[in-house]
CHARMM-style PDB file with segment names, atoms N, HN, CA, C and O in Angstrom:
ATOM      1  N   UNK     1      35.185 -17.675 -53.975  1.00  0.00      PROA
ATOM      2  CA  UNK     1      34.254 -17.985 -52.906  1.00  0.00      PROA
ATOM      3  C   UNK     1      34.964 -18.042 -51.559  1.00  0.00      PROA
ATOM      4  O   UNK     1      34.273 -18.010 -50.541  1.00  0.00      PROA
ATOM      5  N   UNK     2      36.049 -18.109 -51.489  1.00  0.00      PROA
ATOM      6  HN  UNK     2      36.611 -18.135 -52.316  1.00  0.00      PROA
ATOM      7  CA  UNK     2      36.825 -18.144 -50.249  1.00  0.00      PROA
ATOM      8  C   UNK     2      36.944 -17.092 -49.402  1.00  0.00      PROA
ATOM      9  O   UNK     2      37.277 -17.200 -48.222  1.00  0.00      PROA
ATOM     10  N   UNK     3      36.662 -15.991 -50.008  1.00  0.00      PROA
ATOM     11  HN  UNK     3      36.391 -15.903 -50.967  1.00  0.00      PROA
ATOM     12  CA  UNK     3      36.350 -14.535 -49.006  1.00  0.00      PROA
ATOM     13  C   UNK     3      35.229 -14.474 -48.720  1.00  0.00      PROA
ATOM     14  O   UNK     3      35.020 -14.113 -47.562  1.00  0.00      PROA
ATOM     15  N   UNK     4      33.975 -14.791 -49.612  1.00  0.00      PROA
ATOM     16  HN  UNK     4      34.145 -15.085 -50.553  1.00  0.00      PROA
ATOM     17  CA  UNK     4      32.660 -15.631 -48.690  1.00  0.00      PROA
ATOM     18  C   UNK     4      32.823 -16.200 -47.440  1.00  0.00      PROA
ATOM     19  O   UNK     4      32.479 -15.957 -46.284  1.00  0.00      PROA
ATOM     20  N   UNK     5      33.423 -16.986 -48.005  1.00  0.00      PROA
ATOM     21  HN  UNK     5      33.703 -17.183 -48.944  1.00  0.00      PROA
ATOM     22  CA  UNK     5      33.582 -18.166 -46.502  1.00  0.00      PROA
ATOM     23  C   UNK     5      34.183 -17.856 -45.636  1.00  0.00      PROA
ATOM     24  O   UNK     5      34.137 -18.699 -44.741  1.00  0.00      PROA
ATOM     25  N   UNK     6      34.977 -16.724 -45.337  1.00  0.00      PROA
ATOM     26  HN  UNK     6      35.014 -16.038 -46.064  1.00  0.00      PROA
ATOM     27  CA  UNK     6      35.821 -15.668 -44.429  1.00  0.00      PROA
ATOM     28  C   UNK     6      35.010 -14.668 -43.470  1.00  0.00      PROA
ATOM     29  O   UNK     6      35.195 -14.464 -42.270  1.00  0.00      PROA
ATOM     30  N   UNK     7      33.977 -14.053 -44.410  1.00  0.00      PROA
ATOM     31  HN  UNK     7      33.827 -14.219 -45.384  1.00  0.00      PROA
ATOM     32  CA  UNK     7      32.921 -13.665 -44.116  1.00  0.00      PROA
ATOM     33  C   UNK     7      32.233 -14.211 -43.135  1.00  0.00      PROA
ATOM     34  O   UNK     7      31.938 -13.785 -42.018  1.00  0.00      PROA
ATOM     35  N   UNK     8      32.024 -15.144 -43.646  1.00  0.00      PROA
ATOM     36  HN  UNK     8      32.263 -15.490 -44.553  1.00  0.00      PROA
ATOM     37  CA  UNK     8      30.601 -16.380 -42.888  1.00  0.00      PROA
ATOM     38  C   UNK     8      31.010 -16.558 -41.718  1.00  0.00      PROA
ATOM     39  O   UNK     8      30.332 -16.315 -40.719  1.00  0.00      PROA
ATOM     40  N   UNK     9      32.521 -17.138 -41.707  1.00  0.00      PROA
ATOM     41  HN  UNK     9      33.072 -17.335 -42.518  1.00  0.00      PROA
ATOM     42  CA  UNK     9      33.000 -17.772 -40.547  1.00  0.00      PROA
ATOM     43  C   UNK     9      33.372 -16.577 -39.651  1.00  0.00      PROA
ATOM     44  O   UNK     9      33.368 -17.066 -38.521  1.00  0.00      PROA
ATOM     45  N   UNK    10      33.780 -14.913 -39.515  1.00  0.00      PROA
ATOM     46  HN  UNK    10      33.783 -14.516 -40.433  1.00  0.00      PROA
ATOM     47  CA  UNK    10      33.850 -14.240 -38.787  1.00  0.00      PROA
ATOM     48  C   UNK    10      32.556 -14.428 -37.905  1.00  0.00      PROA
ATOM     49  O   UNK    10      32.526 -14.803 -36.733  1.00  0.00      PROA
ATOM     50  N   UNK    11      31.089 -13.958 -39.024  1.00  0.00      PROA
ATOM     51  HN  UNK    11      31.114 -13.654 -39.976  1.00  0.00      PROA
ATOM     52  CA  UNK    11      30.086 -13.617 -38.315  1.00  0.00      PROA
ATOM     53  C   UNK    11      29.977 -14.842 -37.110  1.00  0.00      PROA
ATOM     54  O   UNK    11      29.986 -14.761 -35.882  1.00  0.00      PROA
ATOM     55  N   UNK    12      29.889 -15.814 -37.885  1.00  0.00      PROA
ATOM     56  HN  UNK    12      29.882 -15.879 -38.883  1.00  0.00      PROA
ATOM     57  CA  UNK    12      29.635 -17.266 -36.906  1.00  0.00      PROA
ATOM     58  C   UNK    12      30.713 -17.096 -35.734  1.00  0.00      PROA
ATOM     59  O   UNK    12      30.043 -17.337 -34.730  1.00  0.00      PROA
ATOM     60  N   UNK    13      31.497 -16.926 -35.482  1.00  0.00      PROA
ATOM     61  HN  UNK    13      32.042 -16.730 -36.297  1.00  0.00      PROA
ATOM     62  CA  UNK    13      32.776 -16.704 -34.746  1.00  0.00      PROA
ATOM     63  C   UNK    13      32.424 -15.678 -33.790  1.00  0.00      PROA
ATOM     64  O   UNK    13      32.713 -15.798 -32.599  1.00  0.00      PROA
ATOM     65  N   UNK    14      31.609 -14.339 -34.412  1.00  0.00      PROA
ATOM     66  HN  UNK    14      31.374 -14.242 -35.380  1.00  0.00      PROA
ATOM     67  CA  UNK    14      31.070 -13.272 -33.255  1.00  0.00      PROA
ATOM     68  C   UNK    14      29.958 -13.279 -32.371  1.00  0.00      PROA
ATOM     69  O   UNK    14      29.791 -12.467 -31.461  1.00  0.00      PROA
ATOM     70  N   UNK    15      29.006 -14.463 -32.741  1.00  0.00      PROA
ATOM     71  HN  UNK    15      29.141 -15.123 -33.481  1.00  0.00      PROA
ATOM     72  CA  UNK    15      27.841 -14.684 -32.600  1.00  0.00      PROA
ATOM     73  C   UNK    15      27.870 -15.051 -30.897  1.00  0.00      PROA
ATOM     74  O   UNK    15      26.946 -14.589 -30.229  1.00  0.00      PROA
ATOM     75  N   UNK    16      28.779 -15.763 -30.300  1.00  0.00      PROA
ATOM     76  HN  UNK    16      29.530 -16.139 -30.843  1.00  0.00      PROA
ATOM     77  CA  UNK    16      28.508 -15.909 -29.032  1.00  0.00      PROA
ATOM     78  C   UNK    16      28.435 -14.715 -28.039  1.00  0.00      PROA
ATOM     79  O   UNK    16      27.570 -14.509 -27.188  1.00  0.00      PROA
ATOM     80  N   UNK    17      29.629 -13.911 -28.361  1.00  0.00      PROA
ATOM     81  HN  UNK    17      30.332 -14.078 -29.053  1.00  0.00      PROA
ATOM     82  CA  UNK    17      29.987 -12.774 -28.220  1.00  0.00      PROA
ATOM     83  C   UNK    17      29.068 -11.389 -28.162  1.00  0.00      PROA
ATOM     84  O   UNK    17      29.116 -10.514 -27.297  1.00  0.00      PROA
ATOM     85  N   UNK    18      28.031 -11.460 -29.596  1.00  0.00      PROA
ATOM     86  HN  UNK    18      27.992 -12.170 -30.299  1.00  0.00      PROA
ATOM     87  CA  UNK    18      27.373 -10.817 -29.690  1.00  0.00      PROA
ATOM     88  C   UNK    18      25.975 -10.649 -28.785  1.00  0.00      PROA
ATOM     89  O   UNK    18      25.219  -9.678 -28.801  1.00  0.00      PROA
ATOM     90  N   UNK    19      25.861 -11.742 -28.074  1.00  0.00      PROA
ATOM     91  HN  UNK    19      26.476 -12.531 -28.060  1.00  0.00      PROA
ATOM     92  CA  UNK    19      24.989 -12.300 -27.393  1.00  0.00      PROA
ATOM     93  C   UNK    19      25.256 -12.352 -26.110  1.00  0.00      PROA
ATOM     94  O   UNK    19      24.478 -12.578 -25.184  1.00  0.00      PROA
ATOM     95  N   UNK    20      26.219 -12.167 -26.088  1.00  0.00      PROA
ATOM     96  HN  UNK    20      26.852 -11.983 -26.840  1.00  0.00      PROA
ATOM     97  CA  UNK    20      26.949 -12.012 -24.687  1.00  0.00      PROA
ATOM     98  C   UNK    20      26.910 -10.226 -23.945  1.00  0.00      PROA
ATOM     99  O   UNK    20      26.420  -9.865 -22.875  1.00  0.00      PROA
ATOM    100  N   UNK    21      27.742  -9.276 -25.176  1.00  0.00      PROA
ATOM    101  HN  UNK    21      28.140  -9.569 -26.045  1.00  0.00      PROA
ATOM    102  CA  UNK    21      27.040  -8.469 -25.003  1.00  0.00      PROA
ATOM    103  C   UNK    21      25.761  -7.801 -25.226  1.00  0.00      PROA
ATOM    104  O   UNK    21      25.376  -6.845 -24.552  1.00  0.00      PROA
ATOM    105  N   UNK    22      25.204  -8.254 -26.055  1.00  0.00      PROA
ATOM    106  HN  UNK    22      25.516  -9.030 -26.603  1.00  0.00      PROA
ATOM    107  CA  UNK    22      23.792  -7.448 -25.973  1.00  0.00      PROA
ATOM    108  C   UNK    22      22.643  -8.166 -25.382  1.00  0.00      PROA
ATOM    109  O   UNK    22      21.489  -7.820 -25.635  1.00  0.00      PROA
ATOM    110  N   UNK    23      22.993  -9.394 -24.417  1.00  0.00      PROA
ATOM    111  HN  UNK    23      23.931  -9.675 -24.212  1.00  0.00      PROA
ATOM    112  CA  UNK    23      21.770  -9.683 -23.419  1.00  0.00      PROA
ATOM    113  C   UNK    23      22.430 -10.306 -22.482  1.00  0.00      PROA
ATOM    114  O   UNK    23      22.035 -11.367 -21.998  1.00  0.00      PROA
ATOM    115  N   UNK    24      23.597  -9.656 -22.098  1.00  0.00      PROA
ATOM    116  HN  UNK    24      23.918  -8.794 -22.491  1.00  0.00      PROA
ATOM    117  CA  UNK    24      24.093  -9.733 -20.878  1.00  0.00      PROA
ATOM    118  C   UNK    24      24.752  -8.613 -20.228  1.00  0.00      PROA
ATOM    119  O   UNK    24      25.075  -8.422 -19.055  1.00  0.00      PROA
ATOM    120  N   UNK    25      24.853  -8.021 -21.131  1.00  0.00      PROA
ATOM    121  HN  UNK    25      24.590  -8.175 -22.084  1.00  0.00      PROA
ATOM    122  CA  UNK    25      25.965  -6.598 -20.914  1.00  0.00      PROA
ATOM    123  C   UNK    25      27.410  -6.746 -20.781  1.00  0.00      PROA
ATOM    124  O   UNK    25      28.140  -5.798 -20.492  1.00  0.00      PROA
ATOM    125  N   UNK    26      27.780  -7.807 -20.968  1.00  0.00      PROA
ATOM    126  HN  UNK    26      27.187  -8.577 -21.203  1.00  0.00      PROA
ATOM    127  CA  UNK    26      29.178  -7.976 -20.642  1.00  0.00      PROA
ATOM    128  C   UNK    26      30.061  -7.274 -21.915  1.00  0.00      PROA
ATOM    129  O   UNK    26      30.041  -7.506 -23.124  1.00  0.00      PROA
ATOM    130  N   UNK    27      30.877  -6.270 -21.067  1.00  0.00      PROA
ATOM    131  HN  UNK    27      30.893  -6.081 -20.085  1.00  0.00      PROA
ATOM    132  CA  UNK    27      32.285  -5.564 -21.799  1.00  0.00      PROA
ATOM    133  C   UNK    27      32.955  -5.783 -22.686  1.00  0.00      PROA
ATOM    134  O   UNK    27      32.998  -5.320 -23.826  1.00  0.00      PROA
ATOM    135  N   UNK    28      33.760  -6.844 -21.947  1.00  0.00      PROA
ATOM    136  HN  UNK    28      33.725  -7.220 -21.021  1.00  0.00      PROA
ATOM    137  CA  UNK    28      34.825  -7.286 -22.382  1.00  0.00      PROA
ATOM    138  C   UNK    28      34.471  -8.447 -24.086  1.00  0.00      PROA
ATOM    139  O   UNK    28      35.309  -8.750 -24.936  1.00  0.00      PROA
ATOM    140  N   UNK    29      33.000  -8.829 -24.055  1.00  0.00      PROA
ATOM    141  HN  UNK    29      32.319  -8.583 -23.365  1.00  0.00      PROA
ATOM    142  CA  UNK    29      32.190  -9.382 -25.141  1.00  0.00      PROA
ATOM    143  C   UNK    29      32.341  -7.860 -26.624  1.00  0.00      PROA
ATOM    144  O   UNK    29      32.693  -7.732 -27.797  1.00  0.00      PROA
ATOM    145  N   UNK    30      31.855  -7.140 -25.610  1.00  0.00      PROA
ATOM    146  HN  UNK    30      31.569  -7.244 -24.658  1.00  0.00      PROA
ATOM    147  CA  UNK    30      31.418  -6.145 -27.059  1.00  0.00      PROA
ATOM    148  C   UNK    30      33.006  -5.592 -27.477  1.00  0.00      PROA
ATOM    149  O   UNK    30      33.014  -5.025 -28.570  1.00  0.00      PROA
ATOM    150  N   UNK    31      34.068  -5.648 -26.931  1.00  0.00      PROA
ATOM    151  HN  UNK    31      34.061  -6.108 -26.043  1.00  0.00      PROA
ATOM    152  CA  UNK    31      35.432  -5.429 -26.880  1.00  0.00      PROA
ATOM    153  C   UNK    31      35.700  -6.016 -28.353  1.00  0.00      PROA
ATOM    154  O   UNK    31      36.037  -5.388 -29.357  1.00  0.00      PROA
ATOM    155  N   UNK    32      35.413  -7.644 -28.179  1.00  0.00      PROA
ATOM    156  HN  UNK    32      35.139  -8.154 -27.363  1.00  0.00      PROA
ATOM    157  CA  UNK    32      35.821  -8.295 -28.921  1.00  0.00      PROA
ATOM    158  C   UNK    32      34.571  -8.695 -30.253  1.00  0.00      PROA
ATOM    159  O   UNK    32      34.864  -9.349 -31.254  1.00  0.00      PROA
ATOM    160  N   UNK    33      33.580  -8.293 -30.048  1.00  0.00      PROA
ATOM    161  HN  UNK    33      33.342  -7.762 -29.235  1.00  0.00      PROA
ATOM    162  CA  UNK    33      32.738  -8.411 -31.043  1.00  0.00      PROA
ATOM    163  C   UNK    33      33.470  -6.350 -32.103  1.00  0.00      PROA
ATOM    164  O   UNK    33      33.452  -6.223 -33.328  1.00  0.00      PROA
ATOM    165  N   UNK    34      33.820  -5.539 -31.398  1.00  0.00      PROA
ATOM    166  HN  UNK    34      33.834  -5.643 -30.403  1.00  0.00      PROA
ATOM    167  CA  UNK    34      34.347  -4.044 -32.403  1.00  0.00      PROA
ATOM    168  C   UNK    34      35.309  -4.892 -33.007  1.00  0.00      PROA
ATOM    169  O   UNK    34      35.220  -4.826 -34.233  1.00  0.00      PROA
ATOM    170  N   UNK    35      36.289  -5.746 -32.569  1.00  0.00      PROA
ATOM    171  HN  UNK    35      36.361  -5.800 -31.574  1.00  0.00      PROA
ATOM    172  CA  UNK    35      37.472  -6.164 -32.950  1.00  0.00      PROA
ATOM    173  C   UNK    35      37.054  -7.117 -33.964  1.00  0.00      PROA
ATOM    174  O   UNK    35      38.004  -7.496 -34.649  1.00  0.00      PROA
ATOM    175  N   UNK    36      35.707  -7.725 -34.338  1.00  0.00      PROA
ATOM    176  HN  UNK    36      34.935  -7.416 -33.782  1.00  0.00      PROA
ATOM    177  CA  UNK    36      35.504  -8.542 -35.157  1.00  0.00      PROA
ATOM    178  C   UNK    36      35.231  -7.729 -36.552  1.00  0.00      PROA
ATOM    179  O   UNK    36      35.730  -7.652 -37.674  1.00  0.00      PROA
ATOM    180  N   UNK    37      34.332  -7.266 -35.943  1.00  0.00      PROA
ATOM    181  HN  UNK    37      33.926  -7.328 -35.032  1.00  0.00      PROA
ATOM    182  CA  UNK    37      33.780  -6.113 -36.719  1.00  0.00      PROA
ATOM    183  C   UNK    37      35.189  -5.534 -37.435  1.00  0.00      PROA
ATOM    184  O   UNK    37      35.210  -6.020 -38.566  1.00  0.00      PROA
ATOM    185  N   UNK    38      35.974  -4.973 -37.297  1.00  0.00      PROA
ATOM    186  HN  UNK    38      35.957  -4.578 -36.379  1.00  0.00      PROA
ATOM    187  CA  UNK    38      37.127  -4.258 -38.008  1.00  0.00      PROA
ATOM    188  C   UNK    38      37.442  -5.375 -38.793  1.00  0.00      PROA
ATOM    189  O   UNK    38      37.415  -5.277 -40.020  1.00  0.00      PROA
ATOM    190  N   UNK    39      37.763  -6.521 -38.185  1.00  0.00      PROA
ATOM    191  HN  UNK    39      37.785  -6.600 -37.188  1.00  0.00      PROA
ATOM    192  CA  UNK    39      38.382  -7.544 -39.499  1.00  0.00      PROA
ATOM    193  C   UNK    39      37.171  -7.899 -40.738  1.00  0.00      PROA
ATOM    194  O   UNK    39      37.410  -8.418 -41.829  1.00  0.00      PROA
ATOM    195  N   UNK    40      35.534  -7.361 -40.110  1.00  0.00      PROA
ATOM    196  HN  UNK    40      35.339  -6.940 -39.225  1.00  0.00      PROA
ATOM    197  CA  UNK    40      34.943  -8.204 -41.614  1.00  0.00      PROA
ATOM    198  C   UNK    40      35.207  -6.911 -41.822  1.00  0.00      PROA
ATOM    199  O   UNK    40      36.332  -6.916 -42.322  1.00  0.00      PROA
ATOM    200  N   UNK    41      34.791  -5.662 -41.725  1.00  0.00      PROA
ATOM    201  HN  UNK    41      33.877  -5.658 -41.318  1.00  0.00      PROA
ATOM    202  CA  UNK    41      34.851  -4.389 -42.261  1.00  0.00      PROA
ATOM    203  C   UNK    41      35.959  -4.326 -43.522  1.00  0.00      PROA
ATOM    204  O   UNK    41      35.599  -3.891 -44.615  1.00  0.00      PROA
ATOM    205  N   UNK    42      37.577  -4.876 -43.250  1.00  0.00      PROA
ATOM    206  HN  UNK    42      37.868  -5.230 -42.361  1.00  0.00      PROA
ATOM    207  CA  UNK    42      38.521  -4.569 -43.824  1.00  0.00      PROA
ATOM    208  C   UNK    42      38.090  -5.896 -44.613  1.00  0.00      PROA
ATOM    209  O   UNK    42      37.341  -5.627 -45.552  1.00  0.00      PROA
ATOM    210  N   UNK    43      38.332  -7.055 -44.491  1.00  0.00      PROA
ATOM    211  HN  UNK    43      38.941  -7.274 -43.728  1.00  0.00      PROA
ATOM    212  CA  UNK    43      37.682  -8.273 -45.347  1.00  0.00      PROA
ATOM    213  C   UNK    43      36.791  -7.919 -46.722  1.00  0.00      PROA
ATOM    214  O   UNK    43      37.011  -8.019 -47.929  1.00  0.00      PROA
ATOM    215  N   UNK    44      35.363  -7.325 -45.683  1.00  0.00      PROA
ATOM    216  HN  UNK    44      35.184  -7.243 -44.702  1.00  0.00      PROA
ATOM    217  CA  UNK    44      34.753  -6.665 -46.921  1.00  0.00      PROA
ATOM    218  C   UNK    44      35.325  -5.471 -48.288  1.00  0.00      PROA
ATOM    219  O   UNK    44      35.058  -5.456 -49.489  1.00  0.00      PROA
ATOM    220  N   UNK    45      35.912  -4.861 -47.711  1.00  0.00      PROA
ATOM    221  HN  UNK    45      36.129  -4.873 -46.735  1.00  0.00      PROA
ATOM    222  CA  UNK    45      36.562  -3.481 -48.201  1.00  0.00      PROA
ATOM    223  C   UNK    45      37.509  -5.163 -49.216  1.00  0.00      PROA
ATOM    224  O   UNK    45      37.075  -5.106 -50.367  1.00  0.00      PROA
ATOM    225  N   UNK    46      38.218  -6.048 -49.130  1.00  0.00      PROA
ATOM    226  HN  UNK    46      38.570  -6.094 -48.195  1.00  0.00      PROA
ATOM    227  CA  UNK    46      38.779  -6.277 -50.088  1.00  0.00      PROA
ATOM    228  C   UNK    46      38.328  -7.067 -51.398  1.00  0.00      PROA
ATOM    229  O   UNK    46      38.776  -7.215 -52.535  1.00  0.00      PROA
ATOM    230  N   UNK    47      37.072  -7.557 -50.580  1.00  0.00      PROA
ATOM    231  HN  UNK    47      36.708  -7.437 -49.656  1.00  0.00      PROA
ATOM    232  CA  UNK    47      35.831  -8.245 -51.182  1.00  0.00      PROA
ATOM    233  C   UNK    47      36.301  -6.793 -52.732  1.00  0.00      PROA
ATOM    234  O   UNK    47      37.112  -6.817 -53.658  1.00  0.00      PROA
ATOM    235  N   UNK    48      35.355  -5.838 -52.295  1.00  0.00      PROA
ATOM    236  HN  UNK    48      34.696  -5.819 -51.543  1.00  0.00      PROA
ATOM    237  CA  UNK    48      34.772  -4.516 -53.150  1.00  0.00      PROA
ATOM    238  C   UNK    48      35.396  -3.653 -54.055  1.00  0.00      PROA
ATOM    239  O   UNK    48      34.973  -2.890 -54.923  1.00  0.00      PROA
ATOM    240  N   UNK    49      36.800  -4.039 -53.532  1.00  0.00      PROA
ATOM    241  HN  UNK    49      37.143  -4.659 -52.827  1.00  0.00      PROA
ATOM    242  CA  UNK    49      38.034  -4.031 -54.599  1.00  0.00      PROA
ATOM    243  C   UNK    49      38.497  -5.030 -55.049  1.00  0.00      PROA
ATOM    244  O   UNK    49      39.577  -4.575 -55.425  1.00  0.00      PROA
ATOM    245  N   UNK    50      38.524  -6.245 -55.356  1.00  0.00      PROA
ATOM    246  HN  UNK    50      37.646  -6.614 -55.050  1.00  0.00      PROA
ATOM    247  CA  UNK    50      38.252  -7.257 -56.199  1.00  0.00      PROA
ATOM    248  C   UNK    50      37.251  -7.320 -57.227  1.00  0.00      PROA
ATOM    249  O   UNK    50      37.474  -7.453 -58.431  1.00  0.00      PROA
ATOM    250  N   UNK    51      35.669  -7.170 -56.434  1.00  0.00      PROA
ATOM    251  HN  UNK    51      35.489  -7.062 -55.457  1.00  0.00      PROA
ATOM    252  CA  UNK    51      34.800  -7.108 -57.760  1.00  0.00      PROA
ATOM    253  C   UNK    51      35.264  -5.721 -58.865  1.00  0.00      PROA
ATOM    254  O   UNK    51      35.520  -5.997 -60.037  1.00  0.00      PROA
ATOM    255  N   UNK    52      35.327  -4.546 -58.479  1.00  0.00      PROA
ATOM    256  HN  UNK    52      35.119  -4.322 -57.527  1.00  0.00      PROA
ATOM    257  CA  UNK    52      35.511  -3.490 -58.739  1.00  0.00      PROA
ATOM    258  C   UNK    52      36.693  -3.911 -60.050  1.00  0.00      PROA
ATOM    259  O   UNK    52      36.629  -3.467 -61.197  1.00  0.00      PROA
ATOM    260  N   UNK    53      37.917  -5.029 -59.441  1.00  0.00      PROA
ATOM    261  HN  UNK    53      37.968  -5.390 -58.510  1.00  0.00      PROA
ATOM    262  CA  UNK    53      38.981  -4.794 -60.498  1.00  0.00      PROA
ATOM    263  C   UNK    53      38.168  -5.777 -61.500  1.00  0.00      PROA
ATOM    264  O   UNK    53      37.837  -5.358 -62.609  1.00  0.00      PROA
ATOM    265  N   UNK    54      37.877  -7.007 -61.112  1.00  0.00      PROA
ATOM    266  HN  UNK    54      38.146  -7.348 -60.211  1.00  0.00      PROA
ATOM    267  CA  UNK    54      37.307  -7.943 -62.210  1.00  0.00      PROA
ATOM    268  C   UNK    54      36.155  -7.315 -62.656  1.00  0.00      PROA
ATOM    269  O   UNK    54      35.807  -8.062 -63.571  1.00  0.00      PROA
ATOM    270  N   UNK    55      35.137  -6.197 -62.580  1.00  0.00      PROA
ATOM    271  HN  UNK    55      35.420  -5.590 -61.837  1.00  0.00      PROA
ATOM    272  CA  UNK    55      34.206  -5.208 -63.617  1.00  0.00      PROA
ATOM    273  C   UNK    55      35.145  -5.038 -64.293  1.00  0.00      PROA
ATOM    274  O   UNK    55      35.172  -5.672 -65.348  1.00  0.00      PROA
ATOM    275  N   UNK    56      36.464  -3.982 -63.920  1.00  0.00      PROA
ATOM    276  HN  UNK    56      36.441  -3.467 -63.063  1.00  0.00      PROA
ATOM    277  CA  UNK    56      37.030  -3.265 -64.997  1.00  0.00      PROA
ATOM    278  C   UNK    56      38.114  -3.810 -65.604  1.00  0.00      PROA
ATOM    279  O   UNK    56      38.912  -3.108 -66.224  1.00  0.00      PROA
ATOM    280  N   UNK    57      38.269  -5.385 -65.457  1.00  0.00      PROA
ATOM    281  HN  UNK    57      37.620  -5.956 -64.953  1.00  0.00      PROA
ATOM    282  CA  UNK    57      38.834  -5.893 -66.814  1.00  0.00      PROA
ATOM    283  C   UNK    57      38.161  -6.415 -67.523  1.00  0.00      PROA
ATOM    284  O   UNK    57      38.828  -7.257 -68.125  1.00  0.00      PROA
ATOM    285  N   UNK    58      36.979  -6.417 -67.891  1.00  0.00      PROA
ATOM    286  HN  UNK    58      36.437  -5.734 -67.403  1.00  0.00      PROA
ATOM    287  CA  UNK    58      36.165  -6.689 -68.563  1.00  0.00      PROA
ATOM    288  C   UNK    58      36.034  -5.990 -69.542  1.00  0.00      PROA
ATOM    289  OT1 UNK    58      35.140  -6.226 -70.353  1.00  0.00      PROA
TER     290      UNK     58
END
């Protein structure tokens, strides 16, 4: 459950940001909301190879 909670806490973490750029327009916001984005992206990706190995030791 701890890569859950990695998860959770990125999104929560981008949320000001996200809001910043998309109803304010500010740049330097959406800069750092791509940069969030890459860490759940790769996060997830390890999520999907984890389940993937615990299916196939089963």
């Amino acid at each position: 459950m701890n890569q859950f909670e990695k998860l959770t806490k990125l999104l929560a973490e981008s949320e000001a940001d996200f809001l910043k750029f998309y109803e304010n327009g500010n740049s330097a916001a959406g800069t750092r909301v791509r940069q969030k984005m890459m860490e759940f992206k790769n996060l997830a990706q390890e999520v999907r190879l984890g389940v993937t190995e615990k299916k196939a030791a089963k």
